[in-house]
C-alpha positions, 0 to 999 in steps of 0.5 A: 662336483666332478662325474666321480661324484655322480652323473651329469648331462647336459640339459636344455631347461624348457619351462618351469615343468619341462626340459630337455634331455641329452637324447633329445627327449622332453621330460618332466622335472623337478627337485628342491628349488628347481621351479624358478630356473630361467631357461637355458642350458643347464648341467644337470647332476646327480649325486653319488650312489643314484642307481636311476639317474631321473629328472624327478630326484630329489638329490638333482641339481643344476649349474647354469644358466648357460647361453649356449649348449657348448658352454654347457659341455664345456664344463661338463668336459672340464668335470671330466678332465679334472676327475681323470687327472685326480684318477692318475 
């Protein structure tokens, strides 16, 4: 799942209905089996070829629980470092 796959964020999973964005904003979410995610840091991504990344898409995923925000951006930046090194 690398960010040349798609977009990713991280995100902070609220409740089963809410979350958290990058921009500090709560939004409503939901995609197929997302009702059960504990709360927690999570990164959210979207598939290729999504022309309006929102939290209501079908093809959303996240990866996590993560304790901590960093954690979370750390694999986000990993994402990133392997798509550039694929990209060279």
């Amino acid at each position: 799942m690398s960010m040349q796959e798609g977009y990713s964020e991280v995100v902070w999973i609220k409740d089963a209905y809410h979350l958290i964005d990058a921009n500090g904003h709560e939004r409503i979410y939901g995609a197929a089996d997302t009702r059960n995610l504990e709360p927690g840091f999570y990164v959210a991504h979207w598939p290729a070829g999504t022309r309006n990344p929102h939290f209501l898409h079908d093809g959303l995923t996240f990866v996590g629980p993560y304790r901590y925000r960093h954690s979370a951006l750390a694999l986000l930046g990993s994402e990133s470092e392997v798509a550039m090194a694929h990209s060279a």
